[in-house]
BAVEXDREN-246002 format. One record per residue (C-alpha): residue number from 1; x, z, y. Coordinates in Angstrom, 2 decimals, m for minus. Example, Ala and Ser with C-alpha at 12.3 -4.5 7.8 and 13.67 -1.06 7.14 Angstrom:
residues 2
k=1 x=12.30 z=7.80 y=m4.50
k=2 x=13.67 z=7.14 y=m1.06
***
This chain:
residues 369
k=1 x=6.58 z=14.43 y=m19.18
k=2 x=4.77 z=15.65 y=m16.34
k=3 x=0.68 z=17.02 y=m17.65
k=4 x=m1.84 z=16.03 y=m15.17
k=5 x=m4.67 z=17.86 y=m17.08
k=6 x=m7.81 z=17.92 y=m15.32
k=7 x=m8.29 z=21.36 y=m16.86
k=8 x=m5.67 z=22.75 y=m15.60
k=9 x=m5.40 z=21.82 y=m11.93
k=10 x=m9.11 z=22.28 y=m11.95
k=11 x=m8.93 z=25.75 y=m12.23
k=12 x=m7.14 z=26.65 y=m9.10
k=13 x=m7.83 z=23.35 y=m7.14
k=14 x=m10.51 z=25.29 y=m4.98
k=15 x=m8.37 z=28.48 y=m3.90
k=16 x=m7.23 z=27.59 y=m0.41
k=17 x=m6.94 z=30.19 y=2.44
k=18 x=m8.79 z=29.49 y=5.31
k=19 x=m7.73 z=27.54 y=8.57
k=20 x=m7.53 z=23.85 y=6.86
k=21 x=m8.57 z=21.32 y=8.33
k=22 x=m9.10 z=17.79 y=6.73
k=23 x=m9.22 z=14.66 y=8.87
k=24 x=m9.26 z=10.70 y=7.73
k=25 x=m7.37 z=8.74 y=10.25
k=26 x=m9.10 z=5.44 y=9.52
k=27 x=m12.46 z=3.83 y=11.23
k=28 x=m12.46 z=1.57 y=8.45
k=29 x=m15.18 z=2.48 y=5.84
k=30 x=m13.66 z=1.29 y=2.74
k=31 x=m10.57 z=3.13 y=3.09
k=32 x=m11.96 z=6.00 y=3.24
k=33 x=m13.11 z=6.91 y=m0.34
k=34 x=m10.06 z=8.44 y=m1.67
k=35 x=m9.87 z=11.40 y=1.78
k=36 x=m13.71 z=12.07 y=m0.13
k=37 x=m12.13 z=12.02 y=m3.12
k=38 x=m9.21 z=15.05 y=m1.77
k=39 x=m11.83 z=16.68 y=0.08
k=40 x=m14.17 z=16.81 y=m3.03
k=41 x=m11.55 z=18.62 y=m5.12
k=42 x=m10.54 z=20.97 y=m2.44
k=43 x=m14.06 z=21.97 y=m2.26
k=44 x=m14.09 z=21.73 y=1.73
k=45 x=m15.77 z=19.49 y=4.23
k=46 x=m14.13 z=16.74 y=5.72
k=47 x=m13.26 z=17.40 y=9.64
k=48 x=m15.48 z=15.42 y=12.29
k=49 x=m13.94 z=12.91 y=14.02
k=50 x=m14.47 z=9.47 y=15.92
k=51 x=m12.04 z=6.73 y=15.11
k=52 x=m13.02 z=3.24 y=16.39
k=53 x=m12.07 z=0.35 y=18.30
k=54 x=m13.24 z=m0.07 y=21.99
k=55 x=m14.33 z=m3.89 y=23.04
k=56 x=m10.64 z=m4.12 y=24.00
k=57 x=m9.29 z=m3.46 y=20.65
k=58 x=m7.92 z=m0.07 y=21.89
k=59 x=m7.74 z=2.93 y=19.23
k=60 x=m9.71 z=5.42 y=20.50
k=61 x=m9.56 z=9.20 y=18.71
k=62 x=m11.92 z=11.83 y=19.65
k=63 x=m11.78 z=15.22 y=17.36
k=64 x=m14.81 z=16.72 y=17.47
k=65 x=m13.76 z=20.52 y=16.27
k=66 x=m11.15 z=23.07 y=17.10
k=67 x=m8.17 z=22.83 y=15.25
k=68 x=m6.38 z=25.67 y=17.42
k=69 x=m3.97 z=27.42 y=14.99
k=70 x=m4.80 z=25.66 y=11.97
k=71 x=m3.36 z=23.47 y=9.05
k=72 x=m4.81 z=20.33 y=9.85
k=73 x=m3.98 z=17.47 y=7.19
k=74 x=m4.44 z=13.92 y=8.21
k=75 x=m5.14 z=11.15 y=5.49
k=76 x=m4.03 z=8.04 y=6.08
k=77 x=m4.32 z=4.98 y=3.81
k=78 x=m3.46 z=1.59 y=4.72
k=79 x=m6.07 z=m1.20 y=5.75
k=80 x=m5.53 z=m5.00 y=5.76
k=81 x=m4.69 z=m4.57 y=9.60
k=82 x=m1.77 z=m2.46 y=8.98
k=83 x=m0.42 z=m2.29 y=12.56
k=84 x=m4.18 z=m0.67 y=14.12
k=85 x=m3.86 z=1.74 y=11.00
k=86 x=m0.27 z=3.04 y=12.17
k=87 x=m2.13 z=3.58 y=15.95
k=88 x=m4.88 z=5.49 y=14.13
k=89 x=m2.49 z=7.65 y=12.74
k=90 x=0.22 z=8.21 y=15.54
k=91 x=m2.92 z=9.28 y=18.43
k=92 x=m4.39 z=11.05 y=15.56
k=93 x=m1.33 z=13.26 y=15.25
k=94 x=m0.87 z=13.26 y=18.82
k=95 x=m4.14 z=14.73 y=19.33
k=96 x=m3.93 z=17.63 y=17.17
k=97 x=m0.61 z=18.32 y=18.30
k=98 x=m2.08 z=18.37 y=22.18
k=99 x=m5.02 z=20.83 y=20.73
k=100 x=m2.68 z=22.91 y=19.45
k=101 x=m2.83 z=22.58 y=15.98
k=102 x=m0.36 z=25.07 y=13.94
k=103 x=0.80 z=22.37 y=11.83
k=104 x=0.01 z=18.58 y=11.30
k=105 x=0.85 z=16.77 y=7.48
k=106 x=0.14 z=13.63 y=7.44
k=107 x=m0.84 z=12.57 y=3.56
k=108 x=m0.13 z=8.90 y=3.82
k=109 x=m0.03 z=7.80 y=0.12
k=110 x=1.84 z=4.10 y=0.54
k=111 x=4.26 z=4.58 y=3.73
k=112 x=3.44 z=0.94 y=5.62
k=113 x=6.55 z=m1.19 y=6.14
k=114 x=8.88 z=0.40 y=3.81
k=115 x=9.72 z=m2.99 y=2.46
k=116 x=12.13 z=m3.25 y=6.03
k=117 x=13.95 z=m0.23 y=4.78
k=118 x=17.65 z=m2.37 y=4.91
k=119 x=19.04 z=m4.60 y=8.32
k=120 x=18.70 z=m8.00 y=7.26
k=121 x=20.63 z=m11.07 y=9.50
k=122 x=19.83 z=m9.55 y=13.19
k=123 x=16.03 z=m7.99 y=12.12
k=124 x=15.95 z=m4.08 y=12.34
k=125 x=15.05 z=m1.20 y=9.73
k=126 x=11.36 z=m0.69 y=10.92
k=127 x=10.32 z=2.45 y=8.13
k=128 x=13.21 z=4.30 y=10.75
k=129 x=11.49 z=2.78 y=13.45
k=130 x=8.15 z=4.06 y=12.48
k=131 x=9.60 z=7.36 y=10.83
k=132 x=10.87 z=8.13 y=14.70
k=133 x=7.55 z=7.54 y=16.33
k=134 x=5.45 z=9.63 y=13.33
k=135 x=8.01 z=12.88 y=14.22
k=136 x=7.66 z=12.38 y=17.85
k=137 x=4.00 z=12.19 y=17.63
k=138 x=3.97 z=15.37 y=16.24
k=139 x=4.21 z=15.45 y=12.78
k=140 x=5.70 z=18.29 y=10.67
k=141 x=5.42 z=17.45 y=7.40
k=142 x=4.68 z=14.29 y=5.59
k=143 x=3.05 z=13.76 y=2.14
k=144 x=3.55 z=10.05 y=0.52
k=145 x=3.94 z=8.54 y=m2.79
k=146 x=7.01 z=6.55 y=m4.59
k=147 x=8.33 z=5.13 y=m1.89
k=148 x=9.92 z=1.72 y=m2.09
k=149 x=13.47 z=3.33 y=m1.34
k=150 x=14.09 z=7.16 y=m1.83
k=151 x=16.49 z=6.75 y=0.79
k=152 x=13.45 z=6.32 y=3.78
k=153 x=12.94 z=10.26 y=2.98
k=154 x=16.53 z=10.62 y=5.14
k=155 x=14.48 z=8.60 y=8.42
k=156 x=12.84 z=11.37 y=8.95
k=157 x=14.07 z=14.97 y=10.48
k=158 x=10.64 z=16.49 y=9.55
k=159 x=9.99 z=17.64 y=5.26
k=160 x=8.76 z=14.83 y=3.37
k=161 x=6.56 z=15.10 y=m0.46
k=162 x=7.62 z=11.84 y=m2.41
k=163 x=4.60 z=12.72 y=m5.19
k=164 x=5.14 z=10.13 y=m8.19
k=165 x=2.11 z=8.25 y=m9.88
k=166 x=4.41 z=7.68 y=m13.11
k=167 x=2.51 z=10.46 y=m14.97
k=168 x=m0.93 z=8.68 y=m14.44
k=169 x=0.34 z=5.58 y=m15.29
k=170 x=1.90 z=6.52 y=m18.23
k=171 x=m1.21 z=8.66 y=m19.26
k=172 x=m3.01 z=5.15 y=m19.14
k=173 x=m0.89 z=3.64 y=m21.47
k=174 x=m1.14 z=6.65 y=m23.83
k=175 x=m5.04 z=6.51 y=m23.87
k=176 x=m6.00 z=2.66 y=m23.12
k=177 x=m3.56 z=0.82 y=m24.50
k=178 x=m4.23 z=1.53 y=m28.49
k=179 x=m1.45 z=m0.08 y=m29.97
k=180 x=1.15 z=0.90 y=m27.44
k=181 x=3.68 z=1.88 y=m29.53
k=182 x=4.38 z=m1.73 y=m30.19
k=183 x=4.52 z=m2.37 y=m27.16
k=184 x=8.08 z=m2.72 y=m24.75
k=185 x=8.65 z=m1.98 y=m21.13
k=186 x=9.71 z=m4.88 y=m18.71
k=187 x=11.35 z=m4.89 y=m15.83
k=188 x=11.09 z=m8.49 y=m13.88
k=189 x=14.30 z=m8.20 y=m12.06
k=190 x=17.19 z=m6.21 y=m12.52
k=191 x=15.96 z=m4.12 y=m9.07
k=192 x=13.49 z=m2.43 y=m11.18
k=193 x=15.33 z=m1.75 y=m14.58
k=194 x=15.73 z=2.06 y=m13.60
k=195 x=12.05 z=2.53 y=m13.32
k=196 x=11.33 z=0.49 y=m16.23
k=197 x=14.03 z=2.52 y=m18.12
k=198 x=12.17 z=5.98 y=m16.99
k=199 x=9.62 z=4.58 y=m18.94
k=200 x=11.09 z=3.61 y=m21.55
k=201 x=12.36 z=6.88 y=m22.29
k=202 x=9.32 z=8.83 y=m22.00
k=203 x=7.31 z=6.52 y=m24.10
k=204 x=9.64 z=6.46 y=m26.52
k=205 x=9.61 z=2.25 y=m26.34
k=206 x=12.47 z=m0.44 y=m26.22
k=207 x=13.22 z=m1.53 y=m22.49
k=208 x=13.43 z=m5.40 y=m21.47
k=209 x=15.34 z=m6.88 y=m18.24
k=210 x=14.22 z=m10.14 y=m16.67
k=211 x=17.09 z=m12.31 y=m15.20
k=212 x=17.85 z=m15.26 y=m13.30
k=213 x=15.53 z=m17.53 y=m11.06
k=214 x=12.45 z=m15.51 y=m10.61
k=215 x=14.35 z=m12.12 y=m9.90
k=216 x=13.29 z=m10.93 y=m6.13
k=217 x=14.18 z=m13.00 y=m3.15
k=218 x=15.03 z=m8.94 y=m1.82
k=219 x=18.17 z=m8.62 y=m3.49
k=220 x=19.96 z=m11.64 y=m1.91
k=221 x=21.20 z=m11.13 y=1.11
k=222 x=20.20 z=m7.36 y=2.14
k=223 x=22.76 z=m6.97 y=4.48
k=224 x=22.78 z=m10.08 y=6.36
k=225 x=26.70 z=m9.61 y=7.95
k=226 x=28.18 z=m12.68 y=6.82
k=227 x=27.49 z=m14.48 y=9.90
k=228 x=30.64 z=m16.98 y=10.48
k=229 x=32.47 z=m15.30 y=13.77
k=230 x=31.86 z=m17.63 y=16.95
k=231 x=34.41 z=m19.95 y=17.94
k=232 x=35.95 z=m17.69 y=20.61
k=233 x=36.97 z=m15.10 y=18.18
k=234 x=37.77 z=m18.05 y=15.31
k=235 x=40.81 z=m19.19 y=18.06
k=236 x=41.83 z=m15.45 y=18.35
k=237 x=42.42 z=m14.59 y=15.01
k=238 x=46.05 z=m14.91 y=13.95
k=239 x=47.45 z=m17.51 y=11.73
k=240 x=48.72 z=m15.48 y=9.20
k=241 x=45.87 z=m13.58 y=8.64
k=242 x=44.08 z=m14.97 y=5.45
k=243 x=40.45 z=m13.61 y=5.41
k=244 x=39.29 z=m13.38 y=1.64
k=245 x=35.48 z=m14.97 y=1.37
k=246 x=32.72 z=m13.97 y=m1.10
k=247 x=32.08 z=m16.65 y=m3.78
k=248 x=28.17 z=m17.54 y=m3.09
k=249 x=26.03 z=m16.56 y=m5.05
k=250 x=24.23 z=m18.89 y=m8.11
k=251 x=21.40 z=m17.68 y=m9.96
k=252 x=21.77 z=m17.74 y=m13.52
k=253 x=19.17 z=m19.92 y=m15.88
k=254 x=16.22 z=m17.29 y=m16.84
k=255 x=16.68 z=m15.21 y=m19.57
k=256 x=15.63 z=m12.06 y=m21.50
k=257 x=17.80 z=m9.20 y=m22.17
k=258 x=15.74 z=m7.72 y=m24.79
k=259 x=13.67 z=m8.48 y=m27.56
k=260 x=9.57 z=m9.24 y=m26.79
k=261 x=8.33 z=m11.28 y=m29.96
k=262 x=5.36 z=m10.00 y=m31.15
k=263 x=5.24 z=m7.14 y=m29.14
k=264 x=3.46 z=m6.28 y=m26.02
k=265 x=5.01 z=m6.62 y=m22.79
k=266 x=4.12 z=m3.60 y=m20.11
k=267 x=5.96 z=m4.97 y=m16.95
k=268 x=6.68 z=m1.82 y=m14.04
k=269 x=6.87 z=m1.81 y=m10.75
k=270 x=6.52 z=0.20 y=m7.44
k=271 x=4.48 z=m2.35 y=m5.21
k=272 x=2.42 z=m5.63 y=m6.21
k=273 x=1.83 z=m7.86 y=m3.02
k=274 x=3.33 z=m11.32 y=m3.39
k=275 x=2.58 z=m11.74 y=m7.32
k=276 x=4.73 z=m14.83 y=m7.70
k=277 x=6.98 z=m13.19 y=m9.29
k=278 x=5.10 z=m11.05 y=m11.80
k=279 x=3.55 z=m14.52 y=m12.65
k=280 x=6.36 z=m16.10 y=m13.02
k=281 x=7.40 z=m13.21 y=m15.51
k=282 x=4.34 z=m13.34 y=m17.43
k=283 x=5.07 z=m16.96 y=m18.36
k=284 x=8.21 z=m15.96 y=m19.43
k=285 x=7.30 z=m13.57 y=m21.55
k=286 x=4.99 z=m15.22 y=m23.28
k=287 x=7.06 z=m18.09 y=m24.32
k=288 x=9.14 z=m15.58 y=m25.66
k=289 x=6.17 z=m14.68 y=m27.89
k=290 x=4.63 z=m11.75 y=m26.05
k=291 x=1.20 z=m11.37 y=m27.20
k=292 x=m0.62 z=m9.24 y=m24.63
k=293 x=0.99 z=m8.84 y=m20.79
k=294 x=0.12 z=m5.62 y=m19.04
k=295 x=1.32 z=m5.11 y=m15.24
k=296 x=1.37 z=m1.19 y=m14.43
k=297 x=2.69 z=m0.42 y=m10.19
k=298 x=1.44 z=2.32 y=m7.82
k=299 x=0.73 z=0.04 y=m5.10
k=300 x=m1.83 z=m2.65 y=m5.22
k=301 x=m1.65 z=m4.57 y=m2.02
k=302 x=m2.94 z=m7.56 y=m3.77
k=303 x=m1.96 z=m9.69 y=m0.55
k=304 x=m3.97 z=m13.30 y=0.08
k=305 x=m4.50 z=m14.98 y=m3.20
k=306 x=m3.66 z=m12.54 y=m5.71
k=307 x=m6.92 z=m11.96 y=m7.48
k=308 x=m7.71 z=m15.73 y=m7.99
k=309 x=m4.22 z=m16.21 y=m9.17
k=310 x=m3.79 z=m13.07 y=m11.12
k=311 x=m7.10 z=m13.80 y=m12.94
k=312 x=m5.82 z=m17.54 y=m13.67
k=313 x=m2.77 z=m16.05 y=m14.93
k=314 x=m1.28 z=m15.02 y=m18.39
k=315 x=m1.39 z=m11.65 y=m17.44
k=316 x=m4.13 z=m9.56 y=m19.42
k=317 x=m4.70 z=m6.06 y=m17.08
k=318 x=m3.20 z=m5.23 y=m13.65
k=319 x=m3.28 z=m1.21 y=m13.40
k=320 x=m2.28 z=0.37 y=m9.90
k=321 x=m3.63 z=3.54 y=m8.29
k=322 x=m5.99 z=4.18 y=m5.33
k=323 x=m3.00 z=4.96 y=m2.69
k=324 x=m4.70 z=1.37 y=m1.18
k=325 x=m7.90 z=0.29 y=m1.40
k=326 x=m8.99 z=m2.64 y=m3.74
k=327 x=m12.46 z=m2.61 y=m4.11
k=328 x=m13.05 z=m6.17 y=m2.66
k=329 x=m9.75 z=m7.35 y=m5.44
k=330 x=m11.69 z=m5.93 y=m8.32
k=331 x=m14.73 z=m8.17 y=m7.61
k=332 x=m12.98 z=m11.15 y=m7.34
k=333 x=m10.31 z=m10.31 y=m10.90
k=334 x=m11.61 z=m8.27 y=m13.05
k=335 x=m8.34 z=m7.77 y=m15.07
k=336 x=m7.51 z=m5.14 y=m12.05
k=337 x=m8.13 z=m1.73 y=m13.04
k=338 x=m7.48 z=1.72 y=m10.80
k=339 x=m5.82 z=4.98 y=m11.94
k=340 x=m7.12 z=7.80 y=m9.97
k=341 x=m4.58 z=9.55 y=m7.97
k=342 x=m6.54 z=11.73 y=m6.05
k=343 x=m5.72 z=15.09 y=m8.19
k=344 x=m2.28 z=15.58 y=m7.35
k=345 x=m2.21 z=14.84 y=m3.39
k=346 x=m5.20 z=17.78 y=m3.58
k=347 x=m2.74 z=20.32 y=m5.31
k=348 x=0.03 z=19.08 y=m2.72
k=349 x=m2.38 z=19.89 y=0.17
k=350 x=m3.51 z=23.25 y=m1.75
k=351 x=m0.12 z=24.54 y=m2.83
k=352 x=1.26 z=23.32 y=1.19
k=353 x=m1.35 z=24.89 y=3.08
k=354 x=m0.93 z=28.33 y=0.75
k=355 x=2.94 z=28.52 y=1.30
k=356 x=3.33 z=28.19 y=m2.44
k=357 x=6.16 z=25.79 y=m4.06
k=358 x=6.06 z=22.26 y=m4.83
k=359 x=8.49 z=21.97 y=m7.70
k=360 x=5.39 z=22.05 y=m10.16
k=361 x=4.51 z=18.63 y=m9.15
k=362 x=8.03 z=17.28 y=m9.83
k=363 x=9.06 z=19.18 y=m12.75
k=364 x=10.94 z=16.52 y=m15.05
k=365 x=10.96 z=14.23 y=m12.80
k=366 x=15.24 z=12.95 y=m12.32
k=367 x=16.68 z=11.29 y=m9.32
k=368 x=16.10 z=7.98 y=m10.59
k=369 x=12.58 z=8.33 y=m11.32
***
């Protein structure tokens, strides 16, 4: 398992060369507490910069130092208003790239719209979409974390970091959960039963698979080509011809695959927005005599209700990381609680900016991790 000791990143976190230069993309104040939190372990300044909104809700960027010839590293976390935090980054980029910056990464911790990662019906694969304009901006390299699909990586003809947050969030379940060795690791649909098995493994624990109705509406339907041909082409197709059709699909009644009595149930995911589902697992589980419910993702969107429902839930702790800020969900549940992943998107930007390699941060780590 992969050692995040504070000891020993700590004692190398502040060697960086000079010529770095540390921006935050985002003019809103709340988002910008983990860029402090980088900046603070890389023992250097945060860059100047203007980001705001003019009356006319135009993004408007001014850099206020030279950035000729240097590594300049632009953070990038995602606000509420996702689509104004995308402009903030792309005229950001577009900036330093215009004042001649040697190099631009952007360090965007949850990659916005990588749920559209697949064509559904006639939609479109936006993370390409948004992948194209990020390279043509000017970016060079990009730093993220656990992204929804691996596969988005490939969108991109520029290097791209996918950091994990698994070793945090198994290092909270080491040292706050006190009886976790009873405990058993859930995945709520079948989609996330390779995660949940990573786990599983490296705890050591039993592994349990949610199936049936409250598996993700995601799954049905990804490709969307089953559209019935128009009646032109239905005429033109040849007698003989017998085109097979798929059987449609029928979800199964719910059921566990695995045993939870008495035990405690850790359910694992990559993103929590929409928490129907996790609540509709939670019930589950505990009418299969789970005693304590624990939800561990990196992601905490937390989108509309999720606090007050969350909080009015079966669900004991929520535990996701600081790639979005939550502050404002924490008030309003306090079952939410935030693992710190500041420390190793520091040592990403130290080891990049020093030429050294990255396969320290991703040593055990397998493809489907």
């Amino acid at each position: 398992m992969f050692c995040v000791s504070s000891t020993e990143f700590g004692a190398i976190m502040n060697i960086t060369k000079g010529g770095l230069v540390l921006f935050s993309a985002n003019s809103n104040p709340s988002c910008m507490e983990l860029s402090r939190r980088i900046a603070e372990r890389l023992g250097v300044e945060m860059g100047k910069v203007q980001v705001y909104q003019e009356a006319n809700r135009e993004t408007r960027v001014q850099i206020q130092e030279s950035v000729r010839g240097k590594d300049v590293f632009i953070i990038q976390t995602v606000s509420k208003d996702v689509n104004t935090t995308i402009m903030e980054l792309l005229i950001m980029v577009y900036a330093c790239k215009t004042s001649c910056a040697k190099s631009i990464i952007g360090v965007i911790p949850y990659f916005p719209y990588s749920k559209q990662c697949k064509m559904r019906k006639r939609g479109s694969i936006v993370s390409k979409l948004l992948a194209s304009m990020m390279c043509k901006a000017g970016l060079t390299h990009l730093i993220t974390m656990d992204l929804h699909q691996k596969e988005i990586q490939g969108f991109f003809n520029i290097p791209v970091d996918n950091l994990r947050a698994s070793p945090f969030l198994l290092q909270y379940i080491q040292e706050e959960i006190p009886d976790y060795r009873n405990a058993v690791i859930v995945a709520k649909s079948p989609a996330s039963a390779k995660r949940a098995q990573s786990f599983a493994e490296r705890l050591r624990l039993g592994i349990a698979v949610i199936h049936g109705e409250a598996q993700d509406a995601e799954s049905d339907m990804v490709d969307g080509r089953h559209s019935p041909p128009t009646a032109k082409y239905v005429a033109a197709i040849h007698p003989s011809l017998e085109i097979p059709m798929l059987i449609p699909k029928e979800k199964p009644p719910i059921t566990v695959v695995g045993d939870v009595g008495g035990r405690i149930a850790i359910i694992v995911d990559d993103i929590i927005d929409d928490v129907d589902t996790f609540l509709a697992a939670a019930e589950t589980l505990k009418e299969r005599g789970a005693y304590k419910i624990f939800v561990m993702a990196t992601h905490g969107l937390l989108s509309s209700d999720a606090p007050r429902l969350i909080e009015e839930s079966a669900i004991d702790e929520v535990v996701v990381t600081n790639t979005i800020p939550h502050e404002i969900q924490k008030l309003q549940c306090p079952k939410i609680k935030t693992v710190d992943i500041s420390m190793i998107l520091s040592e990403a930007i130290r080891r990049i900016h020093n030429g050294e390699s990255m396969s320290y941060l991703f040593r055990n780590i397998g493809v489907d991790d």
